[in-house]
C-alpha positions as CSV (number, residue, x, y, z in Angstrom):
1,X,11.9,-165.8,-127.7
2,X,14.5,-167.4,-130.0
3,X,12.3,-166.1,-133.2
4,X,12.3,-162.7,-131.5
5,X,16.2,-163.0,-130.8
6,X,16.7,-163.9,-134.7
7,X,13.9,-160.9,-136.3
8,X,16.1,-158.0,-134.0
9,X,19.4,-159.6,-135.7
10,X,18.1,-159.6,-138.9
11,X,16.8,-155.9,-138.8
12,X,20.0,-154.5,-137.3
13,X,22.2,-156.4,-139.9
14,X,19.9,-155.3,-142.5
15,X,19.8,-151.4,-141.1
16,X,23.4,-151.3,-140.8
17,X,23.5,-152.0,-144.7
18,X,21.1,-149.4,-145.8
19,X,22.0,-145.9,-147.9
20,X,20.8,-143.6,-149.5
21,X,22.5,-141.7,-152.1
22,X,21.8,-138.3,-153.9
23,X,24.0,-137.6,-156.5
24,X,25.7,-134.2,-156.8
25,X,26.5,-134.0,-160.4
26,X,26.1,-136.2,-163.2
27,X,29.0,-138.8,-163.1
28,X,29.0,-138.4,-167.0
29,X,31.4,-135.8,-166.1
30,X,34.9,-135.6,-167.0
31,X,37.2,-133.7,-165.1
32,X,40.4,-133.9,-167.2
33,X,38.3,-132.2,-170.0
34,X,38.4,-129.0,-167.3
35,X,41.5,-126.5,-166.8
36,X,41.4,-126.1,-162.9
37,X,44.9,-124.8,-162.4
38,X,47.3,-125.4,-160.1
39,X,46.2,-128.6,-158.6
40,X,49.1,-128.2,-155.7
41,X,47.3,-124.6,-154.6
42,X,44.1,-126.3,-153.8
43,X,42.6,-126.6,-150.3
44,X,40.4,-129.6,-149.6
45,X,37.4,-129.9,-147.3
46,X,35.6,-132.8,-146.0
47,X,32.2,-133.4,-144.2
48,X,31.5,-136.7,-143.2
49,X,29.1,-138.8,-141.6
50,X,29.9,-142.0,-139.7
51,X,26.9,-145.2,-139.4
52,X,27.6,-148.1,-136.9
53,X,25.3,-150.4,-136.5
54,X,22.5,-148.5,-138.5
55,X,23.1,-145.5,-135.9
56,X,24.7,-141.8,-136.8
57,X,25.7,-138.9,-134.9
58,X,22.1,-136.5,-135.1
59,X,24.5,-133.5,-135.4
60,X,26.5,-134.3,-138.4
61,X,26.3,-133.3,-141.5
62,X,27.7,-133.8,-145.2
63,X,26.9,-130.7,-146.9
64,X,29.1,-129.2,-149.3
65,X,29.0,-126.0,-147.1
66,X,29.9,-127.7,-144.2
67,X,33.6,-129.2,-146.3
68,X,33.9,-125.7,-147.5
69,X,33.8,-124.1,-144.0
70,X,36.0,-127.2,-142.9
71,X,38.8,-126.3,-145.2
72,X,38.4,-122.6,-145.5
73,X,37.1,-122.8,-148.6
74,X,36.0,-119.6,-150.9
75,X,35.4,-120.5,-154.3
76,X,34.8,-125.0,-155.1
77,X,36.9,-126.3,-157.9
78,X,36.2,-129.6,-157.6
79,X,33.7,-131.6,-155.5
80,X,33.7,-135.0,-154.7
81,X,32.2,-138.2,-152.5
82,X,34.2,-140.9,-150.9
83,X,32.4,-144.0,-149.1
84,X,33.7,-146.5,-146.8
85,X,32.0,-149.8,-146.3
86,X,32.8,-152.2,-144.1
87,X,30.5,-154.6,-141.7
88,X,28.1,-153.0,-139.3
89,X,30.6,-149.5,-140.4
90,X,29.7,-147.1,-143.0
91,X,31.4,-143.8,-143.4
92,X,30.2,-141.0,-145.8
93,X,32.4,-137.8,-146.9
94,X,31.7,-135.2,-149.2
95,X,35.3,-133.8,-150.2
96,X,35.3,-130.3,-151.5
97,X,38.4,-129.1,-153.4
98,X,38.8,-124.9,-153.9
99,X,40.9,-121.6,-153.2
């Protein structure tokens, strides 16, 4: 029983560590080489998804389409990631940045 006890533990510590990660771009990129205007006009979307414990809402999403809908967003300037990672919490955005 105690082994038992001590296998569950380790899995859901271990599954609350896991990610996967597809980049969007190559982060070779510079952005400061780019002329993107008026950084003040921009509108910024985010679609993020939220792990506790190795578990995640099944109905959200972190498409880029999803942050542009968010922040009524027509044409992407700029998009970006942003991770949070704490223990047994792990939160996943995908920031879009656009007119």
């Amino acid at each position: 029983m105690k082994k038992t006890i001590l296998t569950i533990s380790a899995f859901v510590l271990l599954a609350s560590c896991t990610h996967k990660y597809t980049p969007v771009s190559s982060s070779m990129i510079n952005i400061t080489d780019y002329n993107i205007g008026d950084t003040g006009a921009l509108k910024t979307g985010e679609a993020c998804r939220i792990t506790v414990f190795g578990f995640s809402a099944a109905d959200t999403s972190t498409s880029i389409i999803d942050a542009m809908k968010e922040g009524e967003i027509t044409k992407i300037k700029m998009v970006d990631r942003k991770t949070t990672i704490a223990p047994f919490y792990y939160k996943y955005c995908m920031v879009v940045h656009g007119l």
